[in-house]
N, C-alpha and C positions, 0 to 999 in steps of 0.2 A: 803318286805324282808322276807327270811326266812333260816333254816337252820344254817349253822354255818355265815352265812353270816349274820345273825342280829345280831350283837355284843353289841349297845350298851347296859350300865348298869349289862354288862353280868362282874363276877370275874374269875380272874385267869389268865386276859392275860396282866397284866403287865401295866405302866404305859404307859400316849402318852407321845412322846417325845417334851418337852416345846422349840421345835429348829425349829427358819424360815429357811427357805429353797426354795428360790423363782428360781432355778435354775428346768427348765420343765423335762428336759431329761439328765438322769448321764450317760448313754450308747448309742451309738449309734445303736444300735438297739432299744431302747424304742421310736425315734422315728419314726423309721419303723413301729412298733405293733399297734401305733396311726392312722400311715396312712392307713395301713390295715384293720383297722376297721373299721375305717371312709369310706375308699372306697366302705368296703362291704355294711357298711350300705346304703349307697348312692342308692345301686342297688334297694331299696324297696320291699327287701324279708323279710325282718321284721323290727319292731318298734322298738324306744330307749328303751321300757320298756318290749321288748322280749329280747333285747341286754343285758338288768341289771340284766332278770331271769336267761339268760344263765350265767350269772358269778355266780348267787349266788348257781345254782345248777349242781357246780361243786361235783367233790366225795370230802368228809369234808377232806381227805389226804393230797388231790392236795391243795384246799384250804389254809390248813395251810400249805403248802409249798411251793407252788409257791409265786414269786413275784407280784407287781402292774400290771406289764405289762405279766407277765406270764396268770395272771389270761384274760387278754383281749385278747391274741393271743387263748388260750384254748376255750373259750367262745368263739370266732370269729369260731374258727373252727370247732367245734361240729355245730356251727348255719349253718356252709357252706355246711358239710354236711348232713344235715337236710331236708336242704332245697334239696338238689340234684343237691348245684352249684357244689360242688368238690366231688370225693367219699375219702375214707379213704386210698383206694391204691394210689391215686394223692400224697394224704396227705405227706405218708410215705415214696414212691421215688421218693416225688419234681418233678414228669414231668406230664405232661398232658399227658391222654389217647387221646381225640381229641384235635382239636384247632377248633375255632367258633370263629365269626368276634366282637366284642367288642358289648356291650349293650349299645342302642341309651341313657341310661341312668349312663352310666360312667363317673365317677367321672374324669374331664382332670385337666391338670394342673391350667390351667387358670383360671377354674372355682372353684377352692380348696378355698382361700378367701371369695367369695360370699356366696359360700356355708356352711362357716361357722360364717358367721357373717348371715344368712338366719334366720329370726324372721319366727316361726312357733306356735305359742301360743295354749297351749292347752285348753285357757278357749273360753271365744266367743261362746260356743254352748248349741243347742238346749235341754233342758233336763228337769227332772221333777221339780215340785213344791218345793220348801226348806221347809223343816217342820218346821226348825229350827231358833228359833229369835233370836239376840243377846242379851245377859243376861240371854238363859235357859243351865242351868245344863244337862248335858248328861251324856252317859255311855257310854267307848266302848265296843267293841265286847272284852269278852273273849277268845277268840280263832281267829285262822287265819280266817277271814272272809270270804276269797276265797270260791266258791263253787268249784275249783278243785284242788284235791289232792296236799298238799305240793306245791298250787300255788302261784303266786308272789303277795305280797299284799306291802302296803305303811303304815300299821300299825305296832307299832313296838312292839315287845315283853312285854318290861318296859311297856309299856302304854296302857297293854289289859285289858278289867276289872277295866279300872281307871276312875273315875268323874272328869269330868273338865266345863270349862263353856265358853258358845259360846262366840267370842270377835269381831267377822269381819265374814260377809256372803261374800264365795270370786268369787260368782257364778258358772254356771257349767262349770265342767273341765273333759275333757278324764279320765274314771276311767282305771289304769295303770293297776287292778286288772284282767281287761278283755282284755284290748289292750296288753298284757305281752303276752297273747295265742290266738293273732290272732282271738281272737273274737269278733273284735268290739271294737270301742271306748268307745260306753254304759256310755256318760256323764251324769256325778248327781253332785248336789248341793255338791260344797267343804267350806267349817267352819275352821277359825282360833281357834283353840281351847287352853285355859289355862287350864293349870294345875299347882300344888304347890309342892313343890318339895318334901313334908311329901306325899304326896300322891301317888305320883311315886315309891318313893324312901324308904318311912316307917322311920325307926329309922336310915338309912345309910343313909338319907339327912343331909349336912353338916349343912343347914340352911332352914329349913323347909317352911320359910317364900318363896326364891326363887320362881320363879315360870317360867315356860317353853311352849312354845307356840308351837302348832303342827299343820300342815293342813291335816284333815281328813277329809274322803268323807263319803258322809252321808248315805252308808252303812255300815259304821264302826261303828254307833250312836243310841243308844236307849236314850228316858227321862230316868233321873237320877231320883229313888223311892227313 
């Protein structure tokens, strides 16, 4: 996460609202914005966790004012044209400049179920040695770990610079921090990591004893001195 997209622990935006709500789609265009996304994504011009960068690095404006689905049609569409599937004049007067025969990889109706019940696990791969046993105290990174600018990491704010302790080695797993930019999977050892909630949290922990479990990749991780 990053930007105004890392919310948690963050003050000032108000309480969550304590209401279930199991009802998917309140407009019928929210599920249009789903199917759009999902189709593009389908095409294999980028990964779920370029899909999560592009929402979070929206301009902070738009952000806090677009809606849920606001934010995935915006994000869809900066990805679309990025990539050089649509230009921005398509965008703006809704027509196609050409027309080209469908990609042998489009998302058809038929195959929309399969495709989302499709088990893709990002652990099972090849990757370094774990440094890390369960039972040692670590540290994370103070700072966004990403080596690129304002890139998309999986640690979150609240919990930079915090000591916690290994609980579960969950083996290696696609690091999001690289597959976000198209660089590569770059799997490393991911760690169940606790923490207490005095530690996160300082004196705004309701109850200090709490504690909070996070799965960080183990370049998020130095020994705790």
């Amino acid at each position: 996460m990053s930007r105004i997209h890392d919310m948690g622990g963050r003050f000032g935006d108000g309480a969550i609202p304590d209401k279930e709500d199991s009802t998917p789609f309140h407009k019928p265009w929210h599920a249009k914005a789903m199917a759009v996304t999902l189709a593009s994504g389908a095409l294999g011009a980028w990964s779920i966790d370029s899909s999560r960068h592009a929402r979070e690095r929206l301009a902070p404006k738009d952000y806090a004012s677009f809606s849920y689905y606001e934010k995935w049609m915006a994000a869809a569409a900066n990805l679309l044209v990025e990539r050089g599937m649509v230009s921005s004049e398509e965008l703006k007067t809704g027509h196609a400049e050409h027309i080209e025969g469908l990609s042998p990889k489009a998302l058809r109706s038929d195959d929309v179920f399969a495709a989302m019940h499709k088990v893709n696990p990002y652990t099972r791969r090849t990757g370094p040695e774990a440094l890390f046993a369960v039972g040692d105290k670590v540290r994370t990174a103070s700072y966004n770990p990403n080596p690129v600018k304002g890139g998309h990491t999986r640690l979150p704010a609240y919990a930079m610079g915090r000591v916690g302790t290994i609980v579960r080695q969950q083996g290696n797993h696609v690091l999001p921090d690289s597959n976000a930019h198209l660089n590569g999977e770059a799997p490393e050892p991911l760690y169940a990591v606790e923490f207490t909630a005095s530690e996160l949290w300082h004196q705004d922990a309701e109850n200090g004893g709490d504690t909070m479990l996070l799965d960080l990749w183990q370049s998020y991780l130095e020994p705790a001195k």
